[in-house]
Structure formats: structure tokens, C-alpha cells
C-alpha positions, -999 to +999 in steps of 0.1 A: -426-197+154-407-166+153-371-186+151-392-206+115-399-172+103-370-153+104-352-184+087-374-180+064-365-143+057-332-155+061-334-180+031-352-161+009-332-132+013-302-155+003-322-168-027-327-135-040-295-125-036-282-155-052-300-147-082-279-146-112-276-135-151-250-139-179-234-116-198-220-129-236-208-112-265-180-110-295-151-086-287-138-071-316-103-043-323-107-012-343-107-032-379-139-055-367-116-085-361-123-107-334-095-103-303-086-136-286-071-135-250-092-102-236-099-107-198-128-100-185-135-092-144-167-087-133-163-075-096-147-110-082-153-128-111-133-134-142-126-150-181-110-147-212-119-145-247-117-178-270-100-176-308-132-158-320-133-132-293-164-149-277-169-146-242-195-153-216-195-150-180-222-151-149-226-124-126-253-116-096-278-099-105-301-065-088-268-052-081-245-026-095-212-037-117-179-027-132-169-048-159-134-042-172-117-051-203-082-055-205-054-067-231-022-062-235-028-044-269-056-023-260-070-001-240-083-006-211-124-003-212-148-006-182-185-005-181-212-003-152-245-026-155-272-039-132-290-068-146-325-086-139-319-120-124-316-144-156-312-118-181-287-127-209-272-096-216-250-092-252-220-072-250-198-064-282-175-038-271-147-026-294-116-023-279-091+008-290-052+001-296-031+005-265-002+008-288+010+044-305+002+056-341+030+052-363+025+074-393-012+067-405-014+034-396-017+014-361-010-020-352-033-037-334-045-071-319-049-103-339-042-087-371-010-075-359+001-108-343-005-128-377+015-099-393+043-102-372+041-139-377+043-139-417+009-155-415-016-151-444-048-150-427-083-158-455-116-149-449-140-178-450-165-163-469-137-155-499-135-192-494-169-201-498-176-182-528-149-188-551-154-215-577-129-244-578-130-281-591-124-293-552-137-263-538-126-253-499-097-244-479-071-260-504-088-245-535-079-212-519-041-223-509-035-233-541-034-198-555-011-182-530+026-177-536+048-205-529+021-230-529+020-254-561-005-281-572-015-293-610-044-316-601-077-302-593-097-335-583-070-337-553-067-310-523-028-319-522-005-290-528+030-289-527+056-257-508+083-242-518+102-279-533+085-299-508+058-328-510+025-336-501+034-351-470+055-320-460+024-295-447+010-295-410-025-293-408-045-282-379-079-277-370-091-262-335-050-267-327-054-306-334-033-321-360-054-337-386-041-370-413-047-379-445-055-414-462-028-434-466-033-454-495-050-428-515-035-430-552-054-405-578-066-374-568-104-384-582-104-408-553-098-385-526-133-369-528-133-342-495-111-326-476-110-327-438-119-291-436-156-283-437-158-247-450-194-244-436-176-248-404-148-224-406-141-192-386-107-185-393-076-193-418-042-189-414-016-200-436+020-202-431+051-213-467+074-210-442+097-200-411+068-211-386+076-209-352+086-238-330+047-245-315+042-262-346+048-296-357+077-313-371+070-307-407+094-291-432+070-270-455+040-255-444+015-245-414-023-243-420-042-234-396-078-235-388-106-227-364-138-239-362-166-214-352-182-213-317-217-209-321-233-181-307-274-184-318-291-209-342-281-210-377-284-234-406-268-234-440-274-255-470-251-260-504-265-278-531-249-285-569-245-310-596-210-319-573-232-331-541-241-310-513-237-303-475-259-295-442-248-272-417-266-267-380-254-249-352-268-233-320-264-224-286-283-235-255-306-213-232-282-214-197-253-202-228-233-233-216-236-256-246-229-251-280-229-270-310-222-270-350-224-303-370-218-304-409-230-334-432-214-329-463-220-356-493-201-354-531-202-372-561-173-364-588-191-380-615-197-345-638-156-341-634-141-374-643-167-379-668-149-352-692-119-370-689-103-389-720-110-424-706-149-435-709-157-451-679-185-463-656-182-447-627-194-446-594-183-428-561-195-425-528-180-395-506-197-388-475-186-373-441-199-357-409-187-337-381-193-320-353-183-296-324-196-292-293-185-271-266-189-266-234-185-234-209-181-254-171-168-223-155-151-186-158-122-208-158-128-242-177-135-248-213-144-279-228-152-290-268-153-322-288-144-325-324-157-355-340-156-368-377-171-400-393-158-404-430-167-430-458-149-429-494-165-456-513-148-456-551-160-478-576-143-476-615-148-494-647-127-482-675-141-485-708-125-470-741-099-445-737-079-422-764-055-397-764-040-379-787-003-361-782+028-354-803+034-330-828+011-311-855+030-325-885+028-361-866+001-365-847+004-400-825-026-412-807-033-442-783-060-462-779-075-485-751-099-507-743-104-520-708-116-549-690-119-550-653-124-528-623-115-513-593-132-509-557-115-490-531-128-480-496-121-459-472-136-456-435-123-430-413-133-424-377-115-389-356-125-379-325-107-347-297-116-340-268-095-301-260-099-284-226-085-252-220-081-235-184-076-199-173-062-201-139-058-165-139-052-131-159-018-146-173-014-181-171-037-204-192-035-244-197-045-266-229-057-301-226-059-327-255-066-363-262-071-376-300-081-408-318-074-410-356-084-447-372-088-458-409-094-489-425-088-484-464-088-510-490-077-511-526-085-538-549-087-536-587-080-563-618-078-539-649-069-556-681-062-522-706-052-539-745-038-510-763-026-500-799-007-468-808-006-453-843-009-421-866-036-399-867-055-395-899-047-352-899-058-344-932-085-319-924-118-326-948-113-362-942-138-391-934-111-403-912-098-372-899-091-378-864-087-416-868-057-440-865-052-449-897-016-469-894-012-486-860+023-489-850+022-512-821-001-532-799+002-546-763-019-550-728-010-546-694-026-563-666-027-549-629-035-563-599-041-546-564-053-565-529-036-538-505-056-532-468-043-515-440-055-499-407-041-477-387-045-460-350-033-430-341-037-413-305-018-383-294-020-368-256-007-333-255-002-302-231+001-269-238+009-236-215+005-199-218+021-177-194+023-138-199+056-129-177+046-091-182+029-067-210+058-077-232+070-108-229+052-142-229+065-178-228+047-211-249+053-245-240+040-279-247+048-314-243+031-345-268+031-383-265+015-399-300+013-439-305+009-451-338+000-485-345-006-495-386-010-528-401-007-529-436-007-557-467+008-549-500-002-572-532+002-553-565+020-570-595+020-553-633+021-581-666+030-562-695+035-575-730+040-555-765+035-572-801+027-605-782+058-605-764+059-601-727+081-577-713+104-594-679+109-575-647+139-549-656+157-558-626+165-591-637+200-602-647+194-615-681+200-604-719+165-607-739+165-606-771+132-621-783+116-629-811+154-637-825+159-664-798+139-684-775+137-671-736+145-696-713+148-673-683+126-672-651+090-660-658+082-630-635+058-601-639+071-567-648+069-550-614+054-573-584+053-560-545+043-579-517+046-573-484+030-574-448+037-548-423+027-545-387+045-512-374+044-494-344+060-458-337+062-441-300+067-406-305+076-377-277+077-349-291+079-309-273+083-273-274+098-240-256+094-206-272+096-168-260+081-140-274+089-105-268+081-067-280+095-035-274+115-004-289+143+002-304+144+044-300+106+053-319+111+017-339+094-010-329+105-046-328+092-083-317+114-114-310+103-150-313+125-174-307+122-213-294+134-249-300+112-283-308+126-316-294+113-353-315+125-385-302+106-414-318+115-454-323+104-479-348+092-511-340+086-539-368+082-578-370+121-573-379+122-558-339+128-523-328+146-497-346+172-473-330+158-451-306+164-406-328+163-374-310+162-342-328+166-305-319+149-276-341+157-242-329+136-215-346+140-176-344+115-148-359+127-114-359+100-083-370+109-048-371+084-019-378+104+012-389+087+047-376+082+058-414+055+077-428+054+043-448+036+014-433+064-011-435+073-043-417+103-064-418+108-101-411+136-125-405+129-157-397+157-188-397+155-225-381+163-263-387+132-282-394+134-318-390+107-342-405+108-378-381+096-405-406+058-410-409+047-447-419+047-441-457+085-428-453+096-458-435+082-477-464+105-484-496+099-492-532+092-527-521+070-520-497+096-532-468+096-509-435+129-498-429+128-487-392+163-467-390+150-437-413+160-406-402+148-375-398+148-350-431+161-318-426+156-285-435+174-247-428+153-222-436+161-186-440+130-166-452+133-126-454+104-106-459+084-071-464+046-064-454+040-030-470+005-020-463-007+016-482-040+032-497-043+029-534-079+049-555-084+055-511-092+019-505-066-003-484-039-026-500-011-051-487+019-062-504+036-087-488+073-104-508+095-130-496+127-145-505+141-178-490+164-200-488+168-242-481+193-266-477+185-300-469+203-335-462+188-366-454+169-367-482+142-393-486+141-391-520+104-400-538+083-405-572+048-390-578+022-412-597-005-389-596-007-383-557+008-413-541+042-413-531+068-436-532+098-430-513+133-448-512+137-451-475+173-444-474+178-409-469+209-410-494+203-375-507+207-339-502+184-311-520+182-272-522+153-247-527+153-209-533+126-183-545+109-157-544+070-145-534+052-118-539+013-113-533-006-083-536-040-079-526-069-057-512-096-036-528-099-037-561-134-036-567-148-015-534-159-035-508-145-070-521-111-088-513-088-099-547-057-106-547-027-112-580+004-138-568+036-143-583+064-171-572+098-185-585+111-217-573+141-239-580+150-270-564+174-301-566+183-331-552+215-346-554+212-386-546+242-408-539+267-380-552+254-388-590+245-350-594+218-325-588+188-330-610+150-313-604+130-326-578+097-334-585+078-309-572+104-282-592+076-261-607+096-230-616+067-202-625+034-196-603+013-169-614-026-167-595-054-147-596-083-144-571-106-120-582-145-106-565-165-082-590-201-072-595-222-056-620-231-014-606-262-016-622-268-050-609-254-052-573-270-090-568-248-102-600-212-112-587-185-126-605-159-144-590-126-155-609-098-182-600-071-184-618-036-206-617-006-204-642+022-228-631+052-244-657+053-277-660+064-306-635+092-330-643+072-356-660+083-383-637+097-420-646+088-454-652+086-483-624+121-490-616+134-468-641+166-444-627+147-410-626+182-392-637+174-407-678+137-390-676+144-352-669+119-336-695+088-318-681+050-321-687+031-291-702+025-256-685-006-265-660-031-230-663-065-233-654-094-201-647-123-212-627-154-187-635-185-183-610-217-163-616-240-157-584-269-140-579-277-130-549-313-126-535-300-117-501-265-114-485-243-096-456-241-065-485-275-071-502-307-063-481-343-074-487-376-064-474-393-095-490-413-114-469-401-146-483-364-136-477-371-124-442-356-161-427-325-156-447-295-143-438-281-157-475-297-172-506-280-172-538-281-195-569-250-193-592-233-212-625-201-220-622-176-234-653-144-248-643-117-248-666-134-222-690-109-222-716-106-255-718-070-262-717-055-296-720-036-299-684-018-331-674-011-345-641+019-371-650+022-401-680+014-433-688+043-450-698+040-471-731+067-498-746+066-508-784+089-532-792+086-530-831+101-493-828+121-499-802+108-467-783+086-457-754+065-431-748+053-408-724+017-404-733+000-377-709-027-379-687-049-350-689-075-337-665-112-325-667-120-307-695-149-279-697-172-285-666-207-262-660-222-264-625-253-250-610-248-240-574-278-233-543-267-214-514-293-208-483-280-196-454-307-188-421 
């Protein structure tokens, strides 16, 4: 009896001292930014901070402990605690820079690290709030230096000379794709990016180190946010809406956020010049969870489900373009329709572990699949004559002499699916307080089948128009044709493709001082070997190298300046749509594109009317070879598949921002580009995304007599693109431009209840944000087009470009309710 009872004691004295609680917070630097990679020991037990400064760990409890803090640019903090046995205990500590004050201002932490990188980093809730046609991430890209778009139904956006398919795009350090077959930007519907979601937004034009991918343009970067208690957003307007939920279990193991977002672009297209019936269907959701195993294991899953359903009967169209003294218009009448699909499915699974203080391992598996259709039998009968322009007249605005008449009928069956799964490792090691070594290695299968049926009939004045690439004189109505009967432009082609890729990376990083200046080094190489395989059999097995190289230096002036050098090749292995040519053939010997970048820059950071201001100016430089040269109809791409081409860009960016209304974030940006290509040695002639001019303005005010009235303005100059080419027309004989693209977005909120308006109504106590606001997009209403429709008139003798314009004047009532 005695042996039972002290066992008992025994055991229950075990149990008790078993006991445990958790400790969680957000650790943040000295300018409220969340600091990523802060280790954390509790007596024997230890963890790390995630991207959002998030941490939570378990410790014993009814005892006494020393928690530490320590970073390599902070401070070292420690703080004593005893806890009750499953108390959840929060913990935001701010950490203090390790580093020394240079004149008035310190580097610190994240924000110094994306400094030194060149990276633009946005604020979410700037992202959020400011009005846009396709409002999100890209909306806010689009008015940054160096970054060039002119369609506001599509989130594509073009860098410094490059393309659409030039830009990396990661979310939770997962590369994300786009839709393949995706041809007008009214089709595309949503981005991949949930805003709702977001935590962070970095943005590199340029000189990105050798972690990221083998792109030649652009890095943009995003986090998702770990939950850390129950929330829940909604967003409703005339565009559609979206659901956000997130929260965080009781043991603080589990979290989750899930976004269901739905849009309809209806009150857009609608303003367009063609009348049309028209009905889309865009619809997505996703979801994180994540999952805390141990001090030492992380795990989360990003999944996505996406459906693009686009359904388009063109009516009656008209559009009027050439001078004042001779005003042209066209007009069209339509029979037909068009049905595309498109069905995405993307899933992640990313583990991360912290074997100790310095050495950390990433995990990663990812599944990308879409099935996308696009079918449509449009029959569009045209006439094109002279506008009545006598003002007073009962036909003012009327044709009134028609110069010629024609029809064009096109026809589309193209399907394709596609599988894409990547494996990836990545490693962290911190060799001491000032230097640190990055690695990963990636394996990525891609497997797309794909069927190409389009064909174009086109006649003019009853005559039909032959394929221009056939070998015949036509001279009709004068003498008979007795030639072969084809359509004016006819693809067809099936495609069964698959690509093994192995791609890696090695980079070192590095601070120190040079006397009482400060410097950091990056430098690191990418390796991309990849081969092609087709029903024609395997292509050639390519390799490419891309060493990279940052340099900052921080001079020890009373001025807060930073310098930047950054230099490396960037190669761009051939994704599926660059192995494909003009006739829809996979060409499995492409090569890689590449790019030398040079990019010098200046971060000067100062107070201006005592409120905090950044200006940050680049100039670079690239020369290219390899060229895969390409057209632009709208957003689809059509490349040669040859690489028979060399190109140059050079510019200049400038972006000034900070606080010009107290407590809100604008910001004005300037940019010059030029760039040319130079195909099969016939001379260098603008590329097609040569916009020369950017000019953009993202502006926050309110009303000081009204704090809950906000105004938010977004606004984008750009010159005009080249205005692109007929089918199998010889780009070289169309080198003239389309108009200067400028559009100002306008949104007015008022807010019942946000993070700088407080409320002691009852009603608003569950809120954390409710605001309803009218937005108008394009609010002066400015005739902007996005390429032209090419029309053929054989009684003149001519062709014309005739312009397609975008959305006109567009009002839009927005709900925002945030818990």
C-alpha cells in the first residue's frame, strides 16, 4: 500500500510538473515592421520568427523563465515570466537596432534588407483602398516606375522592354502561372493574388538576386498572412464581391485563412464601343492553412480552385477615328459567339525547419493544372464611310457616304491542358553575424497537351481576300481567279509536349565596414538545364549559367543615402507558349533569351514639412540576344520560335513617395524607356512593349473637417505603344504608334470605423472596418486604345488601322466590412 501510494505521489508530481503553456506574439523593429528570422529560447527550448514576425512556442509552466530575443540586427532582449499551466500568454516585444546611428537615421531589420535589395515593398491596405478597373496587387504595379501596361480589364504589365511572360510571380515563395490561352484582357477576370489575403508586397524592375527564378524582367513577391485570432472581411460592389475568414485554433497549432472571391465585368465592357450580350462567370477560392508541429517544424498548404466561364455575343459595333476635317467611322454588325472556359486547380504543400539558431530548411511540392477551352464562330459584316460632321445636322454623327463593305468570319476550337509539378529545396545557413549563405535545388515536370483550330475568311466588296503567303498574282475583279481557295489565315495543330526542368541556386551575402561606411555584398549564380520532348521526339538537352552580383554602400553622411550596383546575365529557358511558333508548331530546340543587366541606383530617404520621404532613382542598362521575337493582339502572344534576334533597353526611374497628406502613403513616378530589337540583321526597329514616357500618381487625402471622408486617386500617363501588325504582315512596314494611354481612377470612402477612425457606437463595436465608397474609373473619360483592328478596302486600295478603345466612364458603389 505504501509502494501504490508513493507512485502515486510520484505520478502526480510528474503530471504537475509536466504541465505546460504557450507563449505567442508579433515581433516588430523600431518602425512597427514585422522582423522575420528572430530566435527565440526559452530555457532549453527554442524557435524562430515566420515572414510576419509571428512566433509561438511551449514552455512549462509554475516555474520561473528567461526568454531571450536575438537577431542579428538587434539587440539582444530577455524577459523573465512564470506562467499558469495552459495560459496563452501574448508577447509583442519590440526589438531596438543592434546596428550604429548614422547621422539621424538607422538601418534596421526587414526594412533595411528590402532596401539593400532595391525592393519596393507596398502596404496592403494602400492596396486595398485604391480604386482601379482590375483592382489588386497589379493595379498598384502598374503605377510604379518601370512598370508599363495600357489595358485595364487585364492584370498583365510589362518591365523595362520586356513582355507579359517576362515577370516571376510568387506567393508564400511558390511560383504561381497564368492561363495559357487567355487572349483579351476582359477575359482574364482575377488575378491569382487575393488582396484580402495579403501580408506583405515586394516588388522588384530589376537586378534581382539569383534565388529567383529564371525570368528576365521582374520579381513580385507576396506573402500571405498567418492568422493570429478570428477575423472576417467582406467586399461587395457593382464588380462582384469576395469573402474572407481566418482564425486560429485554441492549442495555437492550427491556423487558417480562406478567400471566395466572385466578379462579373459586365458594368466595364458594357461602356465599350461594341454592343454586346454579355455574360461572364469569374469565380475562385483559396485557402491557407498552417500548421505549428514543433519549435522546429512548420507546415502550411496553399490551395486554389478557379473557374473562368466567358460567354460573348457581339452585336452592333461603331467607331469613329481619323481626323477632324475627315472624320471616318466603321460600322459592324455581328452574328455569332464565343464561349471560353477556364478551370484551374493549384495546390503547395511548404515545410520549413529550424534545426537550430542558424541553419533553417524549406520544403516544397506543387501541382498546377488547367483545362481551358476556346471556341467562337463570329461572323462581323462591316461598312466604312464618312461621318456626317456638320454640327446642327439631322445626321450629324452618321455615315452618310460608305466607302467600302466586307465581313470576316472567324473560327476557334482550341483546348489544352496542362500539368505542372515542381519539387524544390531551399537552405539558410548564417555562417556568423555577417555573412550568410542561400541555396536551393528544383525539379519541375511539365506535361501540356494542346489543339489549335483557328482559321480567318475575309472578303471586301464581295471579293474574298487569299492567304498573303500564297505565291500567286491576284488581280480580281479584272480577271478570273483560278488559284487554290484557302482562308486568309488558318492554324492547325496538335501538340503533346513535355519539359523536364532542373533548375538551382548558390548565393552569399555579406555586411561589414569600409572605415565608418557601411557596405553589403550579394553575390550568386542560377544553373537551368531543361529538354523538350514532342511527337517529333526529344529536343537537345540546354544548360545555362546566370551569375548575379548586388553591391550597396551606405556613406556615413549627415544625408541618409544609399547606393546600389547590381549586374547579372538572366536567361529565360522557353516556357510552352515560347516553344510555340506562328503556326502553332512546337519547336523543341528554342533557347534560352538572354539578358545583362546593369542597374545603378540611389535611395535617399529625408524629412520634408517634418514628415518622412523616400526617393529612390534608377538607371539601367540591357542587352539581349536570343531574341524570341513576338506580336501582341490585345494580351496573347505570339512568338516566332526562332530566337533570330537581338534587342536593347535603357532608362531611367524615379519614384518619390511618403507623407504628403499626414498620416497617409502617396507617392508621384516618373520613367523613360527605349528599346529595340534587331531581327535577322534587317535593322533595329521598337519592340512592342517600347512605351517611352510613364508618368503615375498614387495619391491618399481626406477632408480636416471630415476625417471619415477619404479620397483616393490613381493615376497613369504612358505614350503610346507601337500599334502592332496585321496577321502575317512583316511588323518592320507598321512602325506608327497608337494614342497616349492616360487614365485617373477616383475613389470616395466614407468611413464609419477604421485603424485611424474610432467609434463608441454600439452597432460598430464588432467592426474593426466598415466603409461604403463611389468609385469612377476613367473620370475624364479619355478615349484609350489597346491595339487595332485591321480593315482592307479594295475599292480604295487602302487599309486601316481602326483602334480599339477601352471602357469609357464607369461609377461603382463599393461595401467594406471588416470584423
Amino acid at each position: 500500500m505504501k509502494k501504490l501510494f508513493f507512485i502515486v505521489i510520484v505520478l502526480v508530481t510528474h503530471i504537475v510538473n509536466a504541465q505546460t503553456a504557450r507563449i505567442k506574439g508579433v515581433i516588430l523593429d523600431e518602425f512597427n515592421a514585422p522582423v522575420e528570422g528572430v530566435t527565440i529560447n526559452v530555457n532549453k527550448t527554442g524557435t524562430v520568427s515566420d515572414a510576419t514576425g509571428f512566433f509561438l512556442i511551449e514552455v512549462p509552466a509554475n516555474i520561473d523563465l528567461t526568454i531571450t530575443f536575438t537577431h542579428i540586427s538587434f539587440k539582444k532582449s530577455t524577459l523573465k515570466l512564470n506562467l499558469k499551466p495552459n495560459e496563452d500568454f501574448e508577447l509583442n516585444p519590440v526589438m531596438s537596432s543592434k546596428v550604429e546611428q548614422i547621422g539621424e537615421v538607422v538601418l534596421v531589420g526587414t526594412s533595411n534588407k528590402k532596401r539593400i535589395e532595391g525592393v519596393t515593398a507596398i502596404d496592403p491596405v494602400i492596396i486595398r483602398k485604391i480604386p482601379g478597373a482590375n483592382a489588386g496587387v497589379e493595379n498598384i504595379i502598374k503605377t510604379l516606375p518601370g512598370v508599363y501596361s495600357n489595358n485595364e480589364l487585364s492584370t498583365s504589365y510589362a518591365v523595362r522592354g520586356g513582355n507579359y511572360d517576362e515577370n516571376l510571380v510568387y506567393v508564400n515563395e511558390i511560383e504561381v502561372y497564368r492561363p495559357f490561352l487567355i487572349r483579351s484582357g476582359q477575359q482574364e477576370g482575377l488575378s491569382f493574388t487575393n488582396t484580402d489575403m495579403v501580408e506583405n508586397v515586394d516588388f522588384s524592375a530589376g537586378g534581382f538576386q539569383a534565388k529567383y527564378g529564371d525570368k528576365m524582367s521582374s520579381v513580385l513577391d507576396i506573402t500571405y498572412r498567418t492568422p493570429k485570432k478570428f477575423k472576417a472581411g467582406l467586399e461587395a460592389s457593382f464588380l462582384g464581391g469576395s469573402l474572407t475568414f481566418e482564425g486560429i485554433s485554441k492549442n495555437n497549432k492550427w491556423s487558417n485563412i480562406t478567400g471566395i472571391r466572385y466578379r462579373d465585368n459586365s458594368l466595364l465592357v458594357n461602356s465599350q464601343d461594341t454592343e454586346t450580350n454579355y455574360r461572364p462567370q469569374f469565380a475562385d477560392i483559396q485557402t491557407l492553412f498552417n500548421y505549428n508541429a514543433s519549435t522546429k517544424w512548420q507546415w502550411s498548404f496553399l490551395g486554389n480552385i478557379s473557374q473562368n466561364k466567358y460567354h460573348y455575343q457581339p452585336l452592333t459595333r461603331q467607331t469613329n477615328f481619323g481626323t477632324i476635317n475627315e472624320p471616318i467611322a466603321l460600322l459592324v454588325y455581328y452574328e455569332g459567339q464565343e464561349k471560353d472556359e477556364y478551370l484551374t486547380l493549384f495546390g503547395a504543400v511548404k515545410s520549413v525547419y529550424q534545426y537550430n539558431d542558424k541553419n533553417k530548411l524549406k520544403f516544397f511540392v506543387s501541382t498546377y493544372h488547367t483545362q481551358e477551352q476556346e471556341y467562337y464562330d463570329i461572323l462581323a459584316q462591316y461598312r466604312l464611310g464618312e461621318v456626317d460632321a456638320n454640327i446642327g445636322s439631322e445626321t450629324f454623327g452618321d455615315v452618310i457616304y460608305t466607302r467600302g463593305v466586307g465581313g470576316q468570319l472567324t473560327h476557334a476550337r482550341n483546348d489544352l491542358d496542362a500539368l505542372i509539378v515542381n519539387v524544390e529545396t531551399k537552405g539558410f545557413h548564417e555562417l556568423n553575424e555577417k555573412s550568410q549563405i542561400e541555396w536551393g535545388i528544383k525539379y519541375t515536370r511539365e506535361d501540356i497537351r494542346d489543339r489549335i483550330v483557328e482559321w480567318e475568311v475575309i472578303d471586301s466588296a464581295g471579293f474574298s481576300l487569299p492567304a498573303p503567303i500564297l505565291e500567286y498574282q491576284n488581280d480580281q475583279p479584272y480577271n478570273s481567279y483560278n488559284g487554290p481557295l484557302a482562308p486568309y489565315h488558318n492554324i492547325r495543330a496538335t501538340n503533346f509536349t513535355k519539359i523536364d526542368r532542373i533548375s538551382g541556386y548558390a548565393q552569399w551575402n555579406r555586411r561589414g565596414n569600409i572605415g565608418a561606411h557601411q557596405y553589403w555584398l550579394n553575390a550568386g549564380v542560377r544553373a537551368h538545364n531543361w529538354q523538350v520532348e514532342s511527337e517529333e521526339g526529344k529536343g537537345k538537352s540546354q544548360i545555362t549559367f546566370s551569375p548575379r552580383a548586388q553591391f550597396a554602400f551606405k556613406p556615413n553622411w549627415k544625408k541618409d543615402m544609399l547606393f546600389r550596383l547590381s549586374s547579372g546575365l538572366y536567361h529565360q529557358p522557353p516556357f510552352y507558349r515560347e516553344l510555340r511558333d506562328a503556326d502553332g508548331m512546337v519547336q523543341p530546340n528554342v533557347k534560352a533569351q538572354q539578358s545583362f543587366h546593369v542597374v545603378l541606383s540611389n535611395d535617399y530617404s529625408f524629412k520634408m514639412w517634418n514628415r518622412p520621404f523616400k526617393l529612390v532613382s534608377e538607371a539601367y542598362y540591357k542587352s539581349m540576344t536570343n531574341v524570341n521575337t513576338y506580336t501582341i493582339d490585345n494580351v496573347r502572344i505570339r512568338y516566332k520560335a526562332d530566337n533570330n534576334a537581338e534587342a536593347y533597353a535603357y532608362g531611367f526611374d524615379a519614384r518619390l513617395n511618403g507623407e504628403f497628406v499626414p498620416g497617409t502613403e502617396s507617392w508621384f513616378s516618373f520613367g523613360y524607356l527605349k528599346t529595340e530589337e534587331n531581327y535577322d540583321n534587317k535593322g533595329y526597329i521598337a519592340r512592342p512593349t517600347d512605351q517611352r514616357l510613364k508618368f503615375g500618381l498614387l495619391f491618399q487625402d481626406y477632408m480636416p473637417n471630415i476625417p471619415n471622408v477619404k479620397i483616393n486617386l490613381n493615376l497613369v500617363y504612358n505614350t503610346g505603344l507601337p500599334g502592332g501588325s496585321p496577321s502575317y504582315a512583316d511588323p518592320y512596314d507598321y512602325q506608327f504608334r497608337l494614342k497616349d494611354y492616360t487614365r485617373a481612377d477616383v475613389g470616395f470612402l466614407y468611413a464609419f470605423k477604421d485603424e485611424t477612425i474610432k467609434s463608441d457606437k454600439k452597432w460598430l463595436r464588432r467592426f474593426n472596418e466598415l466603409s461604403l465608397g463611389l468609385e469612377i474609373f476613367n473620370l475624364f473619360n479619355n478615349q484609350n486604345a489597346i491595339t487595332n483592328t485591321w480593315v482592307r478596302d479594295v475599292y480604295t486600295k487602302s487599309q486601316y488601322g481602326i483602334p480599339n478603345y477601352m471602357t469609357t466612364r464607369v461609377f461603382n458603389l463599393k461595401l467594406v466590412a471588416r470584423l
